[in-house]
Residue frames as qw, qx, qy, qz and C-alpha x, y, z in Angstrom:
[[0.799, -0.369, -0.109, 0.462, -74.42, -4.06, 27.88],
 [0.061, 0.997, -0.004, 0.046, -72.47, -0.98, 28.51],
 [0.760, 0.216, -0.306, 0.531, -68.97, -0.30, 28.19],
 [0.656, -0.500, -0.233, 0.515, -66.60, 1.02, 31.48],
 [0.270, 0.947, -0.170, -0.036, -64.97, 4.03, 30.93],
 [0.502, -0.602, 0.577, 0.228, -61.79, 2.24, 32.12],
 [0.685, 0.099, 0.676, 0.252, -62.63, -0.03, 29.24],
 [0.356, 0.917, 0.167, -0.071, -63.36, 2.83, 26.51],
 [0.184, 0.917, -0.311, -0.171, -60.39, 4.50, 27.37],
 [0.676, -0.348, 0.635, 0.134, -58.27, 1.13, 26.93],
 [0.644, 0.257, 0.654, 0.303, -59.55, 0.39, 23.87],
 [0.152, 0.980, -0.029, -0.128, -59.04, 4.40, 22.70],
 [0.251, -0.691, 0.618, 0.279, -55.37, 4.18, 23.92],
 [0.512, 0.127, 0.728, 0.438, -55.15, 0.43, 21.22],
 [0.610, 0.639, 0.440, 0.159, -56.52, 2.24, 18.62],
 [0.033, -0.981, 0.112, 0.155, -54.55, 4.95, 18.99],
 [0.622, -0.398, 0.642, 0.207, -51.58, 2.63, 19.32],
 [0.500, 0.237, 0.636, 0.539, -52.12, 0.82, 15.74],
 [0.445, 0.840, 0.310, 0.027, -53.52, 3.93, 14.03],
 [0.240, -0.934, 0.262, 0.047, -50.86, 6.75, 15.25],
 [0.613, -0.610, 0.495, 0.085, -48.11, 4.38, 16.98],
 [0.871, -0.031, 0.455, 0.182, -47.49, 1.24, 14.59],
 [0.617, 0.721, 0.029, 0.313, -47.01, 3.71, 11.18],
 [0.074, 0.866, -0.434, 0.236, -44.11, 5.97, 13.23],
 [0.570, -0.635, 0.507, 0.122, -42.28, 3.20, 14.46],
 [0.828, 0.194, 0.458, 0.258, -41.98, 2.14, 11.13],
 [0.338, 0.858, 0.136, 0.361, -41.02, 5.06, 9.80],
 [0.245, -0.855, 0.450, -0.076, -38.34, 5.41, 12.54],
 [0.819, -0.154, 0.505, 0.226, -37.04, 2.13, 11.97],
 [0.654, 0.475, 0.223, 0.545, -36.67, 2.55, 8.14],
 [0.002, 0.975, -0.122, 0.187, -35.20, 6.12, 9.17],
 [0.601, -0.639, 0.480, -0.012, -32.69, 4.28, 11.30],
 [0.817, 0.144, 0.499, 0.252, -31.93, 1.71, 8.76],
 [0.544, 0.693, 0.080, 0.466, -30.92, 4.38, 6.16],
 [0.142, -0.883, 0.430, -0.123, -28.91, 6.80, 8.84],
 [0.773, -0.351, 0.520, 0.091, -27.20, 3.16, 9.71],
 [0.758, 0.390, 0.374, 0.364, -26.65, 2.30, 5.71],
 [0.315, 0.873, -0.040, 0.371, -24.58, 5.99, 5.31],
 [0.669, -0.689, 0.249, 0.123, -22.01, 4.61, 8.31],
 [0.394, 0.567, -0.713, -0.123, -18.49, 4.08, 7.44],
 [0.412, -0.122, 0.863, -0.266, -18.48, 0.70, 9.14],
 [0.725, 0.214, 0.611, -0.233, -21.06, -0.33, 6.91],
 [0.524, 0.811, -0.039, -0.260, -19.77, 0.82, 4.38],
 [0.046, -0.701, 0.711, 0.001, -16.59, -0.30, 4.75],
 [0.172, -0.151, 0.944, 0.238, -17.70, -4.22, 4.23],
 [0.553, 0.602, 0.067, -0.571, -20.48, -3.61, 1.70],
 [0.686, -0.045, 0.532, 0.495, -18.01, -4.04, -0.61],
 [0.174, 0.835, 0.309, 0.421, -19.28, -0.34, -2.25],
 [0.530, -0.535, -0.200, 0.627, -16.24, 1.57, -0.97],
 [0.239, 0.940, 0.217, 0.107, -15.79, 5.14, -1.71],
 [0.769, -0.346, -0.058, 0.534, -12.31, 5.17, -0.86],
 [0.136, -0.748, 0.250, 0.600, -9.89, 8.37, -1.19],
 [0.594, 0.750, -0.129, -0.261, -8.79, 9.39, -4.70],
 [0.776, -0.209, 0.475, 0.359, -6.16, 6.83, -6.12],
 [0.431, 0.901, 0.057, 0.007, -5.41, 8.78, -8.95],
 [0.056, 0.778, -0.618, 0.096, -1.38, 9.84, -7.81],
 [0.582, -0.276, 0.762, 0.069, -0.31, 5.94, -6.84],
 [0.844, 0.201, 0.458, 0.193, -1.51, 4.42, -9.70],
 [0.629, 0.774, 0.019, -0.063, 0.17, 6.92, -11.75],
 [0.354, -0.780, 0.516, 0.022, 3.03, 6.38, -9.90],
 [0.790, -0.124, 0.584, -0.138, 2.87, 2.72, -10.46],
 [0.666, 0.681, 0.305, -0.003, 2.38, 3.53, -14.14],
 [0.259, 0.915, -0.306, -0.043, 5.15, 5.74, -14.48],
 [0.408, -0.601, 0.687, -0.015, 7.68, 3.49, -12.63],
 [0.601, 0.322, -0.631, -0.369, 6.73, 0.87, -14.84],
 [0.364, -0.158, 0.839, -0.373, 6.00, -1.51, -11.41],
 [0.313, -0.073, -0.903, -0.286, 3.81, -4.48, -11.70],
 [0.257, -0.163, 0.321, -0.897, 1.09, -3.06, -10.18],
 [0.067, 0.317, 0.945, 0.034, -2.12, -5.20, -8.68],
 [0.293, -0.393, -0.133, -0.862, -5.44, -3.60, -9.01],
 [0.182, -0.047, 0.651, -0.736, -7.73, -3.74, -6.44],
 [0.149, -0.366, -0.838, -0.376, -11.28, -5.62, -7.24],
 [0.161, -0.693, -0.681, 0.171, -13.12, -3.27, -4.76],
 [0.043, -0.869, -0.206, 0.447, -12.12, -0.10, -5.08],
 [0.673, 0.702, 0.100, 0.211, -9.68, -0.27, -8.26],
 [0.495, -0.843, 0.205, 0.053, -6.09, 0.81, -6.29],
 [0.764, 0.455, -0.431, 0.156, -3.03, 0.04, -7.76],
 [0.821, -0.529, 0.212, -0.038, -1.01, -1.96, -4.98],
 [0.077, 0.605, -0.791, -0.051, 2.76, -3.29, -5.59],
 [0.724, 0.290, -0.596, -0.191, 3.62, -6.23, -6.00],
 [0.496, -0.008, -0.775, 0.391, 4.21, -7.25, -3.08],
 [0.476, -0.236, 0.186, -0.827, 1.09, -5.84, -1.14],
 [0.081, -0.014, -0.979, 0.185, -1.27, -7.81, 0.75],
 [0.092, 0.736, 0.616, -0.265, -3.85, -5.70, 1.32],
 [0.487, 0.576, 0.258, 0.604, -4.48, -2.36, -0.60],
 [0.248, -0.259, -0.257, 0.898, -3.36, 0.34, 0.79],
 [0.290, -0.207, -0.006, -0.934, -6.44, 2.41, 0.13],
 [0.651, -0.318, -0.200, -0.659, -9.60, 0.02, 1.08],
 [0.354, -0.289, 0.856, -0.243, -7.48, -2.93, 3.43],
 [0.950, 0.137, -0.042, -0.279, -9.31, -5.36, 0.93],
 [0.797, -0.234, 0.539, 0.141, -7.47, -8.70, 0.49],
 [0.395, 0.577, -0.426, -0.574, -5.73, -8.85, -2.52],
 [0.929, -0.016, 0.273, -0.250, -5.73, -12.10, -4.04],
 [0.371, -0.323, 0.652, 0.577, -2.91, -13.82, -6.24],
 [0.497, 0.406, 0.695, 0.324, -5.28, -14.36, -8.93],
 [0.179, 0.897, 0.286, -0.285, -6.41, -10.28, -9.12]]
């Protein structure tokens, strides 16, 4: 039994498809998944902020002798009477 060309080149174009096709769409997907994991948006509720340098507030905080909260996500000193931190907009908590 012979095979068609119509059917040859069908069953060219599937092999081509899983030999060629199936490795580069995986390899654009996990390309996409790591440009997507280096967003700020995702970064931003990770909870693995990189947040500006907090270095001048908390020494402020320190110097003034305030009752400063830290921050559990990014380490921020906050006043006392913050809600959120003023460098990563985490919640602060009462217990922190």
């Amino acid at each position: 039994m012979a095979i068609s060309t119509a059917e040859l080149a069908v069953r060219l174009l599937v092999y081509l498809f899983v030999l060629v096709g199936v490795p580069l769409w995986f390899v654009l997907m996990f390309r996409l998944m790591d440009y997507a994991a280096h967003d700020t948006l995702v970064e931003q509720f990770s909870g693995q902020r990189n947040g500006r340098d907090t270095g001048q507030l908390n020494a402020y905080f320190e110097q003034a002798a305030v009752d400063a909260t830290n921050c559990r996500i990014c380490g921020a000193a906050n006043g006392p009477d913050y809600t959120y931190c003023h460098n990563c907009q985490e919640r602060l908590s009462a217990g922190d």
